[in-house]
C-alpha positions in Angstrom: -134.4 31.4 -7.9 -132.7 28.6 -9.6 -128.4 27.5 -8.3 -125.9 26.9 -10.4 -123.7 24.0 -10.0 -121.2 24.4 -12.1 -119.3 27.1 -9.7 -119.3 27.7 -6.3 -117.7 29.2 -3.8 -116.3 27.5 -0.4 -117.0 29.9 3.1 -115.1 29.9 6.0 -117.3 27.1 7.6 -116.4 24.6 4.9 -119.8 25.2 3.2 -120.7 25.6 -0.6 -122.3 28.8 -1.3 -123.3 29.2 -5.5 -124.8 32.1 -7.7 -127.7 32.8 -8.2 -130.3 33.3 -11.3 -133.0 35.7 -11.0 -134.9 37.9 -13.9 -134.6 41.7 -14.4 -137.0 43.9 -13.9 -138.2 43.5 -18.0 -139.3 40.0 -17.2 -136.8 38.6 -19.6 -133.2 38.6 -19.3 -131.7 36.6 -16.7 -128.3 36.5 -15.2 -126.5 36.0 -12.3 -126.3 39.0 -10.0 -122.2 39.7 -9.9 -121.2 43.3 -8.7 -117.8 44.5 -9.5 -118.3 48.2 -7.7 -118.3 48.0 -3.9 -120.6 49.2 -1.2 -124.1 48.8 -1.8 -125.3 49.3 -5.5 -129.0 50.3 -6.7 -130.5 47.2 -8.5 -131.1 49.1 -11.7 -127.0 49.0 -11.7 -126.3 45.7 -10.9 -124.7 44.2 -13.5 -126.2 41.3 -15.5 -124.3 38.2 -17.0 -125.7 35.7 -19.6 -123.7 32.5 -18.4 -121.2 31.2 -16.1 -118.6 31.6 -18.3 -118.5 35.6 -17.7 -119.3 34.8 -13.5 -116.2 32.5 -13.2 -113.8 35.0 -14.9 -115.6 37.9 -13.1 -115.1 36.3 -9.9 -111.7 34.7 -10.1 -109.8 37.1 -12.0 -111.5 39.9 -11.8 -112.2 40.5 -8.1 -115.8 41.1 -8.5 -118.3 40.1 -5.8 -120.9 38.2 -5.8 -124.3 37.4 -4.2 -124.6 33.6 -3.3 -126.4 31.4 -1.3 -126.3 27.7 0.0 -128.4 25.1 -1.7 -130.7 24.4 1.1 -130.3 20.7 0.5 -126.9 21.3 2.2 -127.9 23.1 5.2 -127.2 21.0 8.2 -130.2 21.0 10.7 -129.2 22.6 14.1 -126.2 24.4 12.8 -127.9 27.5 13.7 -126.2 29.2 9.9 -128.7 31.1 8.1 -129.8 29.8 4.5 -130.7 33.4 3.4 -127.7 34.5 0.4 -124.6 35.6 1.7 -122.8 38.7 0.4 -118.9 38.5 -0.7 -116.8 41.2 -1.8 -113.7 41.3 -3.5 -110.6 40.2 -0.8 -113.0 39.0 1.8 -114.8 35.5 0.1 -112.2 32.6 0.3 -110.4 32.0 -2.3 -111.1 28.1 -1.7 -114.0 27.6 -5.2 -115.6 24.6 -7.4 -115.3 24.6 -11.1 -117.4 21.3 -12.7 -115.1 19.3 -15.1 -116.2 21.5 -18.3 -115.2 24.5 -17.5 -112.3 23.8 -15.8 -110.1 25.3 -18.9 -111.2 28.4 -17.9 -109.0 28.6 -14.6 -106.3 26.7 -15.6 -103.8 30.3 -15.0 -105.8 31.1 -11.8 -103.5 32.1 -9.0 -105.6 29.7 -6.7 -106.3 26.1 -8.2 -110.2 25.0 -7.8 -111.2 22.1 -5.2 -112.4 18.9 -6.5 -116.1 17.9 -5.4 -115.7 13.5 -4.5 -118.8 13.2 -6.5 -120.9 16.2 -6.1 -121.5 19.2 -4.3 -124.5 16.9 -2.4 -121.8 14.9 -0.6 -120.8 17.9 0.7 -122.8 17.6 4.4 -122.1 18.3 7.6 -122.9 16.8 10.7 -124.6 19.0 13.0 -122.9 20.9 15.3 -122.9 20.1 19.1 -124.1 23.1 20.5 -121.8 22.5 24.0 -118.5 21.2 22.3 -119.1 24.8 19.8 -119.1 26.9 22.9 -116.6 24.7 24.6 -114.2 26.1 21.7 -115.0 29.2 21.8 -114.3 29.5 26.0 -110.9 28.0 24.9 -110.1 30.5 22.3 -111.0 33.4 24.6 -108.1 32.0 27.0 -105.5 31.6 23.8 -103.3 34.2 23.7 -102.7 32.6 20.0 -105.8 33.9 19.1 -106.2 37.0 21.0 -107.5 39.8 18.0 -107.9 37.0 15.0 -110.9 38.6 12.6 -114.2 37.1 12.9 -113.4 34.4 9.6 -110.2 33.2 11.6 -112.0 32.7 14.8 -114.7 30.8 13.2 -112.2 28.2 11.5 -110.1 27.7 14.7 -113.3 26.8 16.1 -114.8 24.8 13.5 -111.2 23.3 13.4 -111.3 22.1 17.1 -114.4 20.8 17.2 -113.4 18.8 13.9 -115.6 20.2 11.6 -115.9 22.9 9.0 -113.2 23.7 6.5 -110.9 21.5 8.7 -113.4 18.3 8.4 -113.6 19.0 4.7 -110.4 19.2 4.1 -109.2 15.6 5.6 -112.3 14.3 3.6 -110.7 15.3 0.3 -107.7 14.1 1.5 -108.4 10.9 2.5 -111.1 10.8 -0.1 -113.9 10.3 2.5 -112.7 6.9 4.0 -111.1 6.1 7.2 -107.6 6.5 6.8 -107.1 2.9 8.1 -110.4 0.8 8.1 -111.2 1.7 4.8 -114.7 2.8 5.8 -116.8 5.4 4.4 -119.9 6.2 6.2 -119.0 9.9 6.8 -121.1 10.1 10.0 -118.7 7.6 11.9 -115.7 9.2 10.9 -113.8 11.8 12.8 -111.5 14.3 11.7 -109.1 13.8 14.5 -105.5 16.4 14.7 -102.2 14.6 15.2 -100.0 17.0 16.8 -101.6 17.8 20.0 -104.0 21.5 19.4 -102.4 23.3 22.7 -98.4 22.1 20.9 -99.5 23.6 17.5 -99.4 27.4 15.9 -103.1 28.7 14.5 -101.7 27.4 10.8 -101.0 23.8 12.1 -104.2 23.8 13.3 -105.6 24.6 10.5 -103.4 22.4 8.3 -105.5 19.4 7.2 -102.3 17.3 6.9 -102.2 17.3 10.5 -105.1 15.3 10.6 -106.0 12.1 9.9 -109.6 10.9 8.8 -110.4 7.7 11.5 -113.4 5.5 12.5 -114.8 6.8 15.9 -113.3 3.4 18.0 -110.1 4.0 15.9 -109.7 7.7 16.5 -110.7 7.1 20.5 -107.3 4.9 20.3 -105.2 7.7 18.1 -106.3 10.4 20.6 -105.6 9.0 23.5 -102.0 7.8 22.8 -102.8 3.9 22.7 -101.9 3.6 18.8 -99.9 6.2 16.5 -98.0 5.7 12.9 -94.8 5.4 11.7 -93.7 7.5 9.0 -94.0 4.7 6.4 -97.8 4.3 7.6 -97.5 1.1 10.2 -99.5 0.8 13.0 -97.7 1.2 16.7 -99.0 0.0 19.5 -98.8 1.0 23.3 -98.1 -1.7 25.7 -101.9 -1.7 27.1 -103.3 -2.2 24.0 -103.7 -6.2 22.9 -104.5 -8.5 20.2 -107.9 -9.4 21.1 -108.6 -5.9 22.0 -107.5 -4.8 18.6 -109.8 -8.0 17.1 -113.0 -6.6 18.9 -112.7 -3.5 17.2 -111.8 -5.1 13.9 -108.1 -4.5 13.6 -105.0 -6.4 13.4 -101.3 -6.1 14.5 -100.6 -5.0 11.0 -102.9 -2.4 10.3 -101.3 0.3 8.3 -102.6 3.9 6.9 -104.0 3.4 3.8 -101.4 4.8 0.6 -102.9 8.6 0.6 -100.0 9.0 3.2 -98.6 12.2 2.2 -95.2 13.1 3.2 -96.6 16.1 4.7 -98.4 14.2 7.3 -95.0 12.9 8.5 -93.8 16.1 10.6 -97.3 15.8 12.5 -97.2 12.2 12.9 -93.7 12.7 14.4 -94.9 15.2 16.8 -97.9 12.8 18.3 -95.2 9.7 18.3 -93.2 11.6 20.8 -96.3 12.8 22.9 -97.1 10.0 23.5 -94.4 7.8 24.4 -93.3 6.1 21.1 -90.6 8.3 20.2 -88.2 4.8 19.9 -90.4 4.3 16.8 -88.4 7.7 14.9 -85.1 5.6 14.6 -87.0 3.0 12.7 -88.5 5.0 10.4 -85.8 7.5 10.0 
């Protein structure tokens, strides 16, 4: 069974999931295995596609289903996800998906635009998961009454959200194109995809909402979290009173450290929110 590249779809768990080639039962043909009926289908009527071309504009526009499965390069050990393929139908897959550079023209009137890979879909790890912090979510969810009767997918990326992984991790990596969003630095498995407006302050769709989020080192994220730094809306470092030079110098920074210039404006409601938190909320006239 040999994956595709070129097209891939994007679960609720921030993973790539990609179709599939296998050979028909004359020993010839092969396709990949799209299904645009629903419920389960005899193999003999599966229907059988010559290239991508026809998968992307079955898929996309077309609503068809399609068997997948994650390139087992990308499976994270302990995550606890099974490799096996993974069935989506019509109005159930995300409608998040990869199209490589030379077939982009074909979804240029999609309804949803495609994601862009930073290099390829290999970059596309994730840390594994820690086991207590997973179930610590969960516990937390069950006493939300935000999230009291959300559907398996939703529950799953407000959990994956909390923890900082998943779809929610992804998504401030594309954002910040998988540096810090201060330092600069771009070892992935330091960086922490940290929430600026506090989680228990925020509906489900802020916390989901990868704008409310910044990308940050682990020592510079520690500070972010726990109120001893936060931004202006222009980017500039604030500082809390117990926070000094030479304890800004041991970790590397200075008095002017700044977020880098992938700032969006839509960062600014969330940054707002943690400036008054946590004390700085003199900082909003400046920056008005």
């Amino acid at each position: 069974m040999t994956l595709n590249k070129d097209f891939a779809l994007r679960d609720a768990e921030g993973y790539f999931r990609y179709p599939y080639i296998i050979k028909s039962r004359d020993g010839e043909k092969q396709g990949y295995v799209c299904n645009p009926y629903s419920g389960s289908v005899p193999f003999y009527e599966r229907l059988y596609l010559e290239n991508i071309e026809e998968v992307i504009n079955g898929v996309i526009f077309k609503g068809w289903g399609v068997r997948v499965k994650r390139d087992a390069a990308e499976v994270p050990q302990g995550v606890g996800i099974k490799e096996s393929g993974a069935r989506y139908r019509s109005g159930e897959r995300s409608k998040e998906y990869f199209v490589s550079a030379k077939y982009r023209h074909l979804v240029k009137d999609a309804p949803e635009p495609p994601l862009e890979f930073l290099s390829s879909p290999r970059v596309q790890k994730e840390e594994p998961v820690d086991e207590l912090a997973y179930q610590a979510a969960e516990a937390e969810l069950d006493g939300d009454p935000q999230c009291q009767g959300l559907s398996e997918t939703e529950r799953a990326r407000l959990v994956y959200s909390r923890i900082g992984q998943g779809q929610y991790r992804r998504g401030l990596i594309d954002i910040w194109k998988g540096r810090c969003a201060v330092t600069e630095l771009a070892l992935e498995a330091a960086l922490i995809a940290s929430h600026a407006k506090a989680w228990k302050q925020s509906s489900n769709e802020e916390r989901l909402d990868p704008f409310n989020g910044l990308l940050l080192a682990a020592t510079v994220d520690k500070l972010f979290d726990r109120g001893l730094i936060s931004f202006a809306d222009d980017g500039a470092m604030l500082l809390s009173s117990l926070v000094s030079t030479v304890d800004l110098k041991a970790i590397g920074l200075s008095a002017n450290a700044r977020l880098s210039s992938l700032l969006d404006d839509r960062h600014k409601p969330y940054l707002r929110a943690h400036r008054k938190q946590h004390g700085f909320e003199d900082s909003d006239a400046a920056t008005a």
